[in-house]
C-alpha positions, 0 to 999 in steps of 0.5 A: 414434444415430450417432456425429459428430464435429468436424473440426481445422484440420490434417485438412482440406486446401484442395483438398478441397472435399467436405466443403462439400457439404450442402444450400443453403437456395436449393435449397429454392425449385427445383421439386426440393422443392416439393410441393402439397397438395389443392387445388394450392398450393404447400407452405411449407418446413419450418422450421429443425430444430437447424440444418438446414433439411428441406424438407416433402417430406422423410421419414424416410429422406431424413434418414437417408440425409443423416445417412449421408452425413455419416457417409461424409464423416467415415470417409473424412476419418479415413482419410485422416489421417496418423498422429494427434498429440495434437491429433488425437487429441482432435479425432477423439474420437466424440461423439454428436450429434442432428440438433438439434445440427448448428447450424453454418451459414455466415451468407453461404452457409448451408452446414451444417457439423460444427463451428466448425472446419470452419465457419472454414475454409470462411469463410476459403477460400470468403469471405477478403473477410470475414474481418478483416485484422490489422496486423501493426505493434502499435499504440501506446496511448495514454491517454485525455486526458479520463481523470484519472491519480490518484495511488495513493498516499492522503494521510493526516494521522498525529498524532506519537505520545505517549510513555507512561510506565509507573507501575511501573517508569518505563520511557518507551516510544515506540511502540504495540506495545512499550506493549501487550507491556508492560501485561500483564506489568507490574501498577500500583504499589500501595506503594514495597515492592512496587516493591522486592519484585516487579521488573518483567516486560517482555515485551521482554528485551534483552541486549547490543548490543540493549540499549545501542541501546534506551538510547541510543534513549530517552535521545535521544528524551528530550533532545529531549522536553527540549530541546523543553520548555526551549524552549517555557519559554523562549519564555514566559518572554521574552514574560511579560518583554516585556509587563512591560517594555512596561508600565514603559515605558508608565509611565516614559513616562507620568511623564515627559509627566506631569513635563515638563507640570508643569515647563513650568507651573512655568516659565511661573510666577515662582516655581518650587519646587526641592523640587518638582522635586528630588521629581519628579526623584527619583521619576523615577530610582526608576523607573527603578531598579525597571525596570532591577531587575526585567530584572535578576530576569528575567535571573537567572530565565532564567538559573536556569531554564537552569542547570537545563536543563542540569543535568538533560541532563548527569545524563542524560548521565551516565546513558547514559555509565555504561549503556554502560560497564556494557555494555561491560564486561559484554561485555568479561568475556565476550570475555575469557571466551572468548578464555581457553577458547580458548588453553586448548583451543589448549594441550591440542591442542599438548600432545597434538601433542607427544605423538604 
């Protein structure tokens, strides 16, 4: 079969118009290609055969002899170019086509083409009315009112983490990855003995700067867990004093109404017994006595509470105070190390300038 090919934009030029020179399907209607059969009646056309309509009267040659003059057009088009880009050396690549596959045809005019190329072209020069205007001003976009924006971010409820305190060698840590380093290389205490012979191995081994930031971390963490529980001892303490003492003056109350009913019976009546009353006043400062006892106890026990508090946040104190020294000295001796080796070396290279 012959060799067709496809036609770019840049090989056609707008004076040229045979190319645009095929078949129009209303020339099937002109007496040119109509024929009867036996009995005189006109003959229908032929139906569409891969894009192009044959009428019946056709044969065999007259399709070659279309095809050839296809052929012709796209030789004398090949010739005529200027010397091939890139471009077109890609659009004058032969491919081998069928009849079938000429299935290019202008919707207004059906005019059978080569390409979709050579189709677009004949669009815009043959029917610029129907080729789509574009403005050259962007349009603005806007969104949709009915269209909601959600947020991308995902509201999500986090609970404060525990700390978890390790059985072996009481370390506290803060946060779920140091734990599962930890676990695996540190097995549960069995004795006092075996805490003493076998020492723990942390998966996390910190030195120097690392180090001191890692205590200072978990001692703050540990003040406030401290101050936290303080505060909530405290706050129980001073209801369970409240209600206690909301009690004894309930009951102070109640013996007073209780004496001044009694006093005014008493003073209703003639005689009136003064060690009745001497009783009931003495039974009153009683009470009083074991009320103003009791918030001494409690006050003594809020105290001694507190002055346990604190002792134990001055030991952690202490504590931390004494880590950091260590440390620093540690790193003291190194610097001080160091700084040694390098006068020594500051020394032998003077000698040595001497010398020369």
């Amino acid at each position: 079969m012959a060799n067709l090919r496809d036609f770019s934009s840049d090989e056609v030029s707008s004076d040229d118009e045979s190319l645009f020179e095929c078949i129009d399907i209303d020339a099937t209607d002109s007496n040119e290609f109509k024929s009867d059969d036996e009995n005189g009646k006109p003959v229908a056309p032929a139906p569409w055969e891969g894009g192009i309509m044959y009428p019946s009267s056709y044969d065999s040659t007259v399709k070659e002899e279309f095809l050839q003059q296809l052929l012709e057009q796209d030789k004398r088009r090949r010739n005529v170019a200027a010397t091939p880009t890139h471009e077109r050396d890609q659009a004058t690549l032969e491919v081998s086509r069928t009849p079938e596959e000429f299935k290019e045809r202008c919707e207004y005019c059906d005019f059978i083409f080569l390409g979709e190329e050579t189709l677009d072209l004949h669009v815009q020069m043959k029917h610029p009315e129907l080729v789509p205007t574009v403005n050259p001003v962007a349009p603005t976009v806007t969104a949709a009112p009915t269209i909601e924006q959600e947020s991308r971010e995902v509201p999500t409820k986090r609970e404060p983490f525990k700390p978890l305190k390790c059985e072996r060698c009481n370390r506290v840590f803060y946060g779920q990855v140091y734990w599962d380093r930890h676990v695996p290389s540190c097995r549960p205490v069995t004795s006092s003995e075996d805490k003493e012979k076998e020492p723990c191995n942390c998966g996390i081994k910190l030195e120097g700067e690392e180090k001191l930031k890692q205590i200072a971390r978990n001692l703050e963490r540990e003040l406030e867990i401290i101050d936290d529980i303080h505060k909530d001892e405290l706050i129980k303490q001073t209801h369970e004093a409240n209600d206690k003492l909301g009690e004894l003056e309930r009951m102070l109350m109640e013996k007073e109404r209780s004496h001044t009913n009694d006093i005014l019976s008493f003073a209703k009546s003639s005689g009136i017994d003064h060690s009745y009353m001497e009783a009931l006043l003495n039974e009153k400062e009683s009470i009083i006595k074991q009320r103003d006892e009791h918030i001494a106890g409690l006050e003594d026990d809020l105290t001694l509470i507190d002055n346990e508090f604190k002792a134990r946040l001055d030991s952690k104190d202490e504590e931390f105070e004494t880590r950091i020294n260590e440390i620093k000295w540690f790193h003291y001796d190194e610097i001080s190390k160091k700084t040694n080796d390098i006068e020594e070396q500051r020394r032998m290279i003077e000698e040595k300038q001497n010398q020369i």
